[in-house]
C-alpha positions in Angstrom: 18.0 6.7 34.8 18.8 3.1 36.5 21.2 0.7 34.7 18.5 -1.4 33.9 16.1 1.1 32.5 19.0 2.5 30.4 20.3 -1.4 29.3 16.9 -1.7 28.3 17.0 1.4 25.8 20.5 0.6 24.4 19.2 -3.2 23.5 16.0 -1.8 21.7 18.5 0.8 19.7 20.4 -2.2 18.9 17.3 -4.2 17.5 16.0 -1.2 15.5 19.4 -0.8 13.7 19.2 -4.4 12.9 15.3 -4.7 11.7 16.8 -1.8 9.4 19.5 -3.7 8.3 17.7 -6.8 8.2 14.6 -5.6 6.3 16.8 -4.0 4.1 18.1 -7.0 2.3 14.9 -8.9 3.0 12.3 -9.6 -0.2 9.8 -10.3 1.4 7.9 -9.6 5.0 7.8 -13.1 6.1 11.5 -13.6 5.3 12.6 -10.4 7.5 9.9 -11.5 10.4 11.5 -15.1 10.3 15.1 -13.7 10.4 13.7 -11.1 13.1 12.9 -14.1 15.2 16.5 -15.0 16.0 16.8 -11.7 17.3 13.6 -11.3 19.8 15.9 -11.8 22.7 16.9 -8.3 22.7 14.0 -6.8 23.3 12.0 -9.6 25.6 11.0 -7.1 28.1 8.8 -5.3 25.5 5.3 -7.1 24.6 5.4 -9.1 21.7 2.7 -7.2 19.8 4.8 -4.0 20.0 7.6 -5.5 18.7 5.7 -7.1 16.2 4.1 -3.7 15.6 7.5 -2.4 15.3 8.5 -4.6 12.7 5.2 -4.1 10.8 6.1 0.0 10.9 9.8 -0.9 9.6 9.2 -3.0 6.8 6.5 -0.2 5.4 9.3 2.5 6.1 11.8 0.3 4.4 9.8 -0.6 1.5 8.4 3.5 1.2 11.8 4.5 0.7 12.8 1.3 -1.3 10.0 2.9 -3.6 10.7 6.3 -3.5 14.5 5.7 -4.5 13.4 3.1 -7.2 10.8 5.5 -8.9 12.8 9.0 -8.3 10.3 11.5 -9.3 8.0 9.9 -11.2 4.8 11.2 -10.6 1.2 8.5 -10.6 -1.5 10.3 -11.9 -4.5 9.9 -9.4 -7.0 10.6 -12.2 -7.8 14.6 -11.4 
């Protein structure tokens, strides 16, 4: 793999770990998008919507598992 193929991977790596870490602690989506922002040069050979699909696919991982740890095993009855 060429250096800059493989400089490439290790700087989107880096700006998954920190939309994790960033929409972690964020309460809202527009607060971790805004936050993402300052962050966008790491991963400015990519298209913008695929980052910003990235970060839509994050926060909903983040907040899935924000749930899932918050309500356990409670189970929702669906009404069968």
């Amino acid at each position: 793999m060429g250096r800059m193929k493989q400089m490439a991977l290790e700087l989107e790596e880096q700006f998954m770990e920190k939309m994790l870490e960033v929409a972690d602690r964020s309460e809202t989506y527009f607060s971790f998008t805004s936050e993402m922002e300052g962050h966008m040069d790491m991963v400015s050979h990519l298209n913008l919507s695929d980052v910003h699909d990235m970060m839509a696919e994050t926060w909903g991982e983040v907040q899935e598992t924000a749930g899932k740890e918050a309500y356990g095993n409670v189970e929702v009855y669906d009404g069968d």
